[in-house]
N, C-alpha and C positions, 0 to 999 in steps of 0.2 A: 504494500500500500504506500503509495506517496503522496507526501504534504504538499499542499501548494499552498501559500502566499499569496493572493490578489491584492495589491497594495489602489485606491480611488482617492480621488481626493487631492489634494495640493492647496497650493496656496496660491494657483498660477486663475488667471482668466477663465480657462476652461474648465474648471473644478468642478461647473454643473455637468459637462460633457462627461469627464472621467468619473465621476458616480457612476453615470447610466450607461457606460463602459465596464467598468471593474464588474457591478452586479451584472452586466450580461456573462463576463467571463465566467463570473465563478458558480454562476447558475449553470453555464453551459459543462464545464469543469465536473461538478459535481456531479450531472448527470452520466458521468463516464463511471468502466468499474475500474477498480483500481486506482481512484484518487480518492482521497479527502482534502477539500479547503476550507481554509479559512478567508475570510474577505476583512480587509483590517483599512478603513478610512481615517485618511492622514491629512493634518496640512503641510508643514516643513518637521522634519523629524532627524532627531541626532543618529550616530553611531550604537552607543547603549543601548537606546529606544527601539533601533531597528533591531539587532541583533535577542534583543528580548521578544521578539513574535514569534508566533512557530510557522513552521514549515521547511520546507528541506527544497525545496522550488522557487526562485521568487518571479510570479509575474504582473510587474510593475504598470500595470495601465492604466499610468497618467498620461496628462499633453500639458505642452505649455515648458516657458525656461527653466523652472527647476525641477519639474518631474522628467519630462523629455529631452530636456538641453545640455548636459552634464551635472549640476549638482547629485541628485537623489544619484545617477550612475557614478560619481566616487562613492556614493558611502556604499550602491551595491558592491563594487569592487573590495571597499576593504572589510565587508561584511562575509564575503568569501563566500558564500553559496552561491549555485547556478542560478541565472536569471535571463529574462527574455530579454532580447533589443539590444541595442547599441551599447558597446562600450564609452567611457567619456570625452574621447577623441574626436570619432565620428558627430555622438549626439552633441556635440555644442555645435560645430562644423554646420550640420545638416540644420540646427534650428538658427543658424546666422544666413540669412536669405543675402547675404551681401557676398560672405568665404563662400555659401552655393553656387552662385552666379559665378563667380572664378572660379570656380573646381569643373563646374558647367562649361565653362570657356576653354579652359585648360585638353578636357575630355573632347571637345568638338560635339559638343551637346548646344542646339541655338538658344540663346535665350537673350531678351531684352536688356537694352542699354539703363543702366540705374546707378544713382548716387546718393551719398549721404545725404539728407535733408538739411542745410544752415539755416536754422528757425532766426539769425540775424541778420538773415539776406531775406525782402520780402519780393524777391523779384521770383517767378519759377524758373528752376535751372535748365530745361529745355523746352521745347516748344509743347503747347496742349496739342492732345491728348494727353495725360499722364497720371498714374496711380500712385497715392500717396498712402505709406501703407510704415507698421513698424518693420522693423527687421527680426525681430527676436520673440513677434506673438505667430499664432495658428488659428485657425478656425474666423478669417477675415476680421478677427479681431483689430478696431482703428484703421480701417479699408479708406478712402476717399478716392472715390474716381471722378478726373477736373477735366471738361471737355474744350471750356473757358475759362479768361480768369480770373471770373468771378467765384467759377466751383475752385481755380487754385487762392485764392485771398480767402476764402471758408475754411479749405483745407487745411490751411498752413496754421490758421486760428486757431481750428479745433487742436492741432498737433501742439502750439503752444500750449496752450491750455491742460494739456493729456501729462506736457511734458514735466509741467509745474506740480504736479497732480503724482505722477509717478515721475522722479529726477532721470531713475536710471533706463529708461524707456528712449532709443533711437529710432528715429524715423528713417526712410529712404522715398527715392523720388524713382519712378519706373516710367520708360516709354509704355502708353498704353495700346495695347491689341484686341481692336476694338472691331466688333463685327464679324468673330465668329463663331467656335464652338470651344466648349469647354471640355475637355476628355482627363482622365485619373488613370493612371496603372498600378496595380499593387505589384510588388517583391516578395516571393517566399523562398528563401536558401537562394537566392541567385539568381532564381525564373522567375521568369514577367507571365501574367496571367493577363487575359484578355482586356484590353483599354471598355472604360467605364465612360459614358458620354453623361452630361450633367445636362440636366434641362428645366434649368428654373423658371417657374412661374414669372417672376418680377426682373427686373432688368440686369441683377447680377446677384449673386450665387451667395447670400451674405449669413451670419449668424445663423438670422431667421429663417431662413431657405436653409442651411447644412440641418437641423437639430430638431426645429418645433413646428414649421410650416409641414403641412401634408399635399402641398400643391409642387411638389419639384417631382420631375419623374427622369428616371436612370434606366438608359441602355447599354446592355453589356454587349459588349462583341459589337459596336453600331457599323452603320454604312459608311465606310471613308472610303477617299477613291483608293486607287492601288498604289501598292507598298506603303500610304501612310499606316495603317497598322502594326506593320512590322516595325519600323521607324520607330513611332511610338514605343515600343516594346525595349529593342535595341539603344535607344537612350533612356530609357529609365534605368538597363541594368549595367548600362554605362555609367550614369551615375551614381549608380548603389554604390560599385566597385570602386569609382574614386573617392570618396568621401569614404569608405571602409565599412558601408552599414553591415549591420549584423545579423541575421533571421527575416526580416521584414520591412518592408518601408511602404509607402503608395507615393511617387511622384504624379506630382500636380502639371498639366501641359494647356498653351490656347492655343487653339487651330485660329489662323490668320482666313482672312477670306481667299484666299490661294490654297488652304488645307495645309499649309506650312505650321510646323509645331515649334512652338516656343514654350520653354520652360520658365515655370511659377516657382514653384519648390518643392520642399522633399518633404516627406512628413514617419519620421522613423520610430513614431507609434500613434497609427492613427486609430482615428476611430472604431471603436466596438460596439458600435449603440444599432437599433433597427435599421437605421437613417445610412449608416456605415459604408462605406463602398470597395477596401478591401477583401470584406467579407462576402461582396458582391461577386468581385470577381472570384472568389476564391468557389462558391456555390457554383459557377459557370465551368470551371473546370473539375466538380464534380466531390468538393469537398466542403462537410459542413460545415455550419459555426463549429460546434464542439469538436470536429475532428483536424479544425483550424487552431482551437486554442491547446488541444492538446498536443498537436505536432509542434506549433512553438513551446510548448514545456519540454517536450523532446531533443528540440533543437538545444535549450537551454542546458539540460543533461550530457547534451554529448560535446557541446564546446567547454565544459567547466574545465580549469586548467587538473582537476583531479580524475576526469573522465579517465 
């Protein structure tokens, strides 16, 4: 019989996400023979603290900078038990949307031109279109899309105001690609599973569209012209491999109106809620939620450096 650990909760943004994450895992978990979990809701938590919960497994599903971004993965690390996801190399790497983009560049993966935001420069640094977004949140959290510059003079407002609000919080400024389709790929061990087409109701894909709206509808495997599919597949697990993810990711892509794909970002533990899209893909290739969360416990077992 083995322990598992479902760690929900944080201290991050998406705290409400990773609740109804964690309790999918470890309802899903539990329904397996051969495990017991426990499911144990955190916000920031020490060494001591972690090492005092039971389990012999840890699968960490959080999101956001310190469940997903490296902090919580150092104290996995010197907490010494197997656990799912990224080491703390990769997950800070993959949740800095800026070191993305250059790891993205580096790899020959296309992705749009972006820069730091100078909240003391009220001029916008390239011409509108542009997404004004943080670099170190997930789940469109603080999104602005400025088509004028009047949406960029709001923008940069509201980022003031965000920044005073939380100090440690950076912005960035993105050319935007605008006008056409939104498509997701998950990673598991290495393999890309079929692109996930997003198709929200309202004009962009935002909190309320990923989570609580019931009006966004997902096609797995959709109609692209030929070899974007493959493309798609081919840079995601291009970029897994350079950033160094571990078990699992889902990269984020927009198809330009040309069907040219441009990369958003990486997300190296996304979502596990109903809403969820790795799970999506993971169904399409023939594998369920539970036999999804329990091959990443798997995974977590056989990379432990005592395996």
């Amino acid at each position: 019989m083995t322990r598992v650990l479902v760690l929900g909760g944080g201290p991050d943004a998406e705290r409400e996400v990773s609740l109804e994450s964690s309790r999918c895992v470890a309802e899903a978990l539990a329904s397996l023979p051969g495990l017991t979990v426990h499911r144990e809701v955190i916000a920031r938590l020490t060494l001591p603290e972690l090492r005092a919960l039971p389990g012999e497994v840890i699968f960490p599903a959080l999101h956001g900078p310190f469940g997903e971004g490296g902090p919580l993965q150092d104290l996995l690390e010197l907490d010494a038990r197997p656990f799912v996801g990224c080491r703390p190399h990769a997950a800070r790497l993959a949740m800095d949307k800026v070191a993305t983009k250059l790891a993205a560049a580096r790899a020959g993966v296309p992705t749009a031109e972006a820069l730091i935001l100078n909240t003391a420069d009220p001029a916008c640094p390239m011409p509108p279109p542009v997404v004004v977004k943080p670099v170190h949140e997930g789940s469109s959290v603080g999104v602005h899309i400025c088509r004028t510059h009047d949406d960029w003079s709001r923008a940069r407002a509201a980022a003031v105001s965000d920044r005073a609000a939380h100090p440690a919080r950076t912005y960035m400024v993105e050319r935007a690609i605008l006008g056409g389709r939104e498509v997701t790929v998950g990673v598991l061990d290495g393999a890309a599973f079929a692109p996930v087409e997003i198709r929200p109701a309202t004009e962009f894909y935002d909190y309320q569209a990923k989570y609580t709206r019931d009006d966004t509808t997902y096609v797995v495997d959709p109609d692209l012209p030929a070899g974007v599919s493959a493309r798609l597949r081919e840079h995601a697990v291009t970029l897994a491999r350079a950033i160094g993810v571990r078990h699992l990711c889902r990269v984020d892509f927009l198809l330009d109106a040309a069907s040219n794909p441009w990369l958003l970002e990486v997300n190296t533990m996304p979502g596990f809620t109903t809403h969820s899209l790795l799970p999506m893909g993971a169904q399409h290739a023939g594998l369920s939620f539970a036999a999804l969360c329990h091959r990443l416990v798997q995974f977590a077992q056989r990379d432990h450096p005592a395996a």
